[in-house]
C-alpha positions in Angstrom: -8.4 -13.5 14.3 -9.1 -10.8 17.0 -9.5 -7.0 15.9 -6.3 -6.0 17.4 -4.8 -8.5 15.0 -6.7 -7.6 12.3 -5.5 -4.0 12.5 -2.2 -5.1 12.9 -2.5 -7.2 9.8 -4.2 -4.4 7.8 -1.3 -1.9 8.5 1.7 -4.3 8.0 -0.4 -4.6 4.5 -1.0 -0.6 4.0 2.9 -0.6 4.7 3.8 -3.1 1.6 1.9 -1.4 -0.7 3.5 2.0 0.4 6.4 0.6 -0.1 5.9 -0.7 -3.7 4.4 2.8 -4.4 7.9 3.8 -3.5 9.7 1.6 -5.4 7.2 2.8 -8.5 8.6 6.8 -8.3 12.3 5.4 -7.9 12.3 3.6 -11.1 10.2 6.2 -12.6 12.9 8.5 -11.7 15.8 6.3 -12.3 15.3 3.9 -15.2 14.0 4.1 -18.6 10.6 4.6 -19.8 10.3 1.5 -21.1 11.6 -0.2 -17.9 9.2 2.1 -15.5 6.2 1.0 -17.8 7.1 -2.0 -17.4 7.7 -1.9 -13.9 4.7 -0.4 -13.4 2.0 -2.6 -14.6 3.8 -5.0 -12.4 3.8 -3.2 -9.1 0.2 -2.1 -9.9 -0.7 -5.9 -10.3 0.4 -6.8 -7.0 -1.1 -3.4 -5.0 -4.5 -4.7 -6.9 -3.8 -8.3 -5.5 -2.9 -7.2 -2.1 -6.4 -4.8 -1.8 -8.4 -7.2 -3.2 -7.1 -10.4 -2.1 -6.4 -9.6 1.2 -7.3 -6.0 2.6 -11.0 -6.3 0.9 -11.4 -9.8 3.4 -9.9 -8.4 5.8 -11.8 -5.0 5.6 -15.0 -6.9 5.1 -15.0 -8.6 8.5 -13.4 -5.7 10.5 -15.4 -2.3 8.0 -14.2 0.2 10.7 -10.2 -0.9 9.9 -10.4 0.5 6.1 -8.6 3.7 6.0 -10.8 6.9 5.1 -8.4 7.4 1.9 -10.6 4.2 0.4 -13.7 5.4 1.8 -13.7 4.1 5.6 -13.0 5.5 8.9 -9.8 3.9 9.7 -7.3 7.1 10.5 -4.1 6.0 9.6 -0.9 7.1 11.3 1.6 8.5 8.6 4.5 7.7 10.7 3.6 3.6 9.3 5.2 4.7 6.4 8.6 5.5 7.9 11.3 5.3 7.5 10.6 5.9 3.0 12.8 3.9 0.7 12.4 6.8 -1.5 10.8 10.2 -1.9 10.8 11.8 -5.1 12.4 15.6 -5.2 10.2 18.0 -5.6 
């Protein structure tokens, strides 16, 4: 795999777990309590698979692609994120 590929990886992976973060605060705001916790241990399970299983690999070959928000250098461009599936209201 060549950097540019690895970064491209990487951000198509920061974007699915932004995503599920998403999905988190709509059932939160939408569904039961009991539903969200359960929802919730669930998405957290697969954001902890996708860092560890596959960002931490990734991260560990190519250090300079892991963002600054876990402690490396990477800048990321907020615009990944759009368009949102949700925002919460403020």
């Amino acid at each position: 795999m060549t950097e540019q590929e690895a970064e491209e990886l990487s951000v198509v992976l920061l974007k699915v777990v932004g995503l599920l973060d998403q999905t988190a605060a709509f059932v939160r705001d939408k569904d039961s309590t009991e539903n969200w916790e359960k929802y919730r241990r669930a998405v957290g399970k697969a954001m902890g698979e996708i860092y560890l299983e596959m960002e931490e690999p990734l991260w560990e070959r190519f250090p300079h692609l892991k963002p600054k928000q876990l402690g490396g250098s990477y800048e990321i461009d907020p615009q990944i994120y759009e368009p949102n599936f949700y925002v919460p209201e403020q």
